[in-house]
N, C-alpha and C positions, 0 to 999 in steps of 0.2 A: 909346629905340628907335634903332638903328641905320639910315644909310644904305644904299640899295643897290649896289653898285657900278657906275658909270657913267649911272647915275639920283641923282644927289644929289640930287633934289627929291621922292623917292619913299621910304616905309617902310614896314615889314612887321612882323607881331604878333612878339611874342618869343614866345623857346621855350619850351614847358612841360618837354621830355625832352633837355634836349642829349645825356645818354647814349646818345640813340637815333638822332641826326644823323647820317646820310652821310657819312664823309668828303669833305673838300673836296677837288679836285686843281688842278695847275698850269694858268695859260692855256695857250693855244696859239692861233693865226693862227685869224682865222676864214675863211680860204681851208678847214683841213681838217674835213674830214669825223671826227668824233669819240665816242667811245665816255666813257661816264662811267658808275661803277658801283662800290658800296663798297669793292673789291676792288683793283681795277684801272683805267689807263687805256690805251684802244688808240689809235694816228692810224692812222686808214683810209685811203680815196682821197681824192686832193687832190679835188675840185670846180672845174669847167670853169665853167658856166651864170653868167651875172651876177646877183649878190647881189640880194633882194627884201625882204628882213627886217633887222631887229638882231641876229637872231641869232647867237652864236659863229660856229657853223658851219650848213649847211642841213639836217644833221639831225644832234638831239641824242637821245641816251639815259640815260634816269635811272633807276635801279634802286637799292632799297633795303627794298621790301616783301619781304615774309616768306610773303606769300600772293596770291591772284588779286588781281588790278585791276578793281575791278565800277564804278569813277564816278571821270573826272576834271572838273577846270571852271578855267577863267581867273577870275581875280577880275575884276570890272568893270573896274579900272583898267589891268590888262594885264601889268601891275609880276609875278605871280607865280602860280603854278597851285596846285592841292590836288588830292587822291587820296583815294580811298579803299579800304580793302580788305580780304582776307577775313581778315587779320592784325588785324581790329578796329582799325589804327591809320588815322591822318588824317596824311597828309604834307604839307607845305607846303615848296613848291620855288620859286628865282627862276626864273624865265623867260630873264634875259638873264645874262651873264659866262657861267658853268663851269654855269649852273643849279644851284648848290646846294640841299640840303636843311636849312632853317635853322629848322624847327619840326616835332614832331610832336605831333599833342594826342591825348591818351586820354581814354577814359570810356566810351567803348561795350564791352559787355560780347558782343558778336555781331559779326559783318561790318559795315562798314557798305558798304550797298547804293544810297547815292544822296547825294549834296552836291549845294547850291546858293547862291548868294547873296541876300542883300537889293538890291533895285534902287541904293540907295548904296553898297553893299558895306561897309557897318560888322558885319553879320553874314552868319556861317552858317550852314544849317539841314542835317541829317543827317536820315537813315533808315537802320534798322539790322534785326537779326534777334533783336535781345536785345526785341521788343516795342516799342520807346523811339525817338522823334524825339529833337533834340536842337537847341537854339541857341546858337551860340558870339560870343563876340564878338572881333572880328577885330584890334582893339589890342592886346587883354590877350592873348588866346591861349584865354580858360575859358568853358567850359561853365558859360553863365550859367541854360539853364532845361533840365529835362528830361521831357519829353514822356509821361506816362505815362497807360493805360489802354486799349489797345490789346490783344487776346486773340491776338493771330498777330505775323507779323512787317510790318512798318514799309516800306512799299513805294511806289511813284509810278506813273504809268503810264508814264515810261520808264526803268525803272529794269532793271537788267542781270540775264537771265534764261539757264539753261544751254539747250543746243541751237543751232539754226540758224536762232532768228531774229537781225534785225540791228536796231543803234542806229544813227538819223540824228539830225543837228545840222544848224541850220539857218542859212549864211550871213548876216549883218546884213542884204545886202546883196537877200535874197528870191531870188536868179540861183543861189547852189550850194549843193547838199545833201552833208555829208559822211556814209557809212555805213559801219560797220565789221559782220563778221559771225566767222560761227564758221569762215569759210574762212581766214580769219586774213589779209585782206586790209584796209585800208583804200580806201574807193573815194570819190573828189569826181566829184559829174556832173552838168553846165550842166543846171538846171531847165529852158530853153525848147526845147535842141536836142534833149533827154535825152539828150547823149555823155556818155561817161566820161572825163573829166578827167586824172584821175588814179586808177591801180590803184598803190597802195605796197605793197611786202612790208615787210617787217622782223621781223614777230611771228612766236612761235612757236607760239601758243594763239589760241585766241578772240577777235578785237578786241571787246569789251565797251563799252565807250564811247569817244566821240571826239566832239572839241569847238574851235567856231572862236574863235581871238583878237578880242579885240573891236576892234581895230586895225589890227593884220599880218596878211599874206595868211603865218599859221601856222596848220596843224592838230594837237590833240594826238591820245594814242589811249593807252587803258589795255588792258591786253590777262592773260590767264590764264595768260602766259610770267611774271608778276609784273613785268615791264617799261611805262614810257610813251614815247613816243619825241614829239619835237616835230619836225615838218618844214615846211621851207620853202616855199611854193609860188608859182605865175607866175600870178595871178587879174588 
């Protein structure tokens, strides 16, 4: 297994699909503001505000699904995030450098509709629409068990549903709730004061899920634009 870059003390599952990896792109300062995307890369606006995060830049975009974004999550340790989406694939991205895409796993035969971790983070569990849970193990990269018996589809109670309602995630910290909705906003807002923190645009769809680093004051957000964006924030 490979180190990750600028984390030499940290590693990540290898890849089951290289075929299916992101391109990687060139750094850049993390003064800018940056666009990443199979395609292409943009530099945006510089960024004024002083740095809060490791992040490259204060906000990152990573695109590579093929379909909506119904579930993102940090892995426990913070080192890297996963996706899931209606492309039935599992992405696995770093969090910190360029945020690459350095694993995709397959086996779901439907969307899948919700990821989580194990409290150690040695696995993941999935839900999906093909009927099927699913538990991965997070070294190897494989789908070690598959969940069967199920007569509908594989669902949680917050698991990303079409319309207007919204997903909230809930700060470590018990003080901020983040919620994304179908206004296509991201929203953080102090639990005691109820202010609104932050309203983020970026997306162009439905924010579907959105989810706090278990470390850095970062929020991510998977959204129906098939994009996730990771942003910086001043907690």
């Amino acid at each position: 297994m490979a180190a990750m870059s600028g984390h030499p003390s940290a590693s990540y599952p290898m890849a089951m699909d290289t075929s299916a990896l992101v391109p990687s792109m060139a750094k850049v300062a993390r003064t800018d503001m940056t666009v990443y995307s199979g395609n292409a890369r943009k530099d945006l606006v510089k960024s004024g505000p002083p740095r809060t995060s490791s992040l490259l830049s204060p906000i990152m975009m990573l695109s590579g699904h093929e379909g909506e974004i119904f579930t993102t999550r940090f892995h426990p340790n913070g080192q890297f995030l996963c996706s899931g989406s209606f492309d039935r694939m599992i992405y696995l991205w770093n969090v910190y450098g360029e945020c690459n895409n350095f694993a995709v796993l397959k086996g779901h035969t439907g969307p899948v509709l919700q990821l989580t971790f194990s409290t150690d983070g040695q696995f993941m569990f999935t839900a999906s629409t093909d009927k099927t849970g699913a538990v991965w193990d997070i070294e190897t990269g494989e789908r070690i068990k598959r969940l069967k018996g199920h007569t509908s589809i594989v669902n949680t109670v917050d698991s990303s549903r079409k319309g207007d309602q919204i997903k909230a995630h809930w700060h470590s910290s018990g003080n901020r709730v983040a919620c994304g909705s179908a206004d296509k906003f991201v929203y953080v807002w102090d639990v005691a004061s109820r202010r609104i923190m932050y309203k983020l645009p970026g997306h162009s769809g439905s924010v579907n899920e959105v989810d706090f680093h278990p470390t850095e004051p970062i929020v991510a957000s998977g959204s129906s634009d098939k994009i996730i964006y990771l942003g910086e924030l001043n907690l």
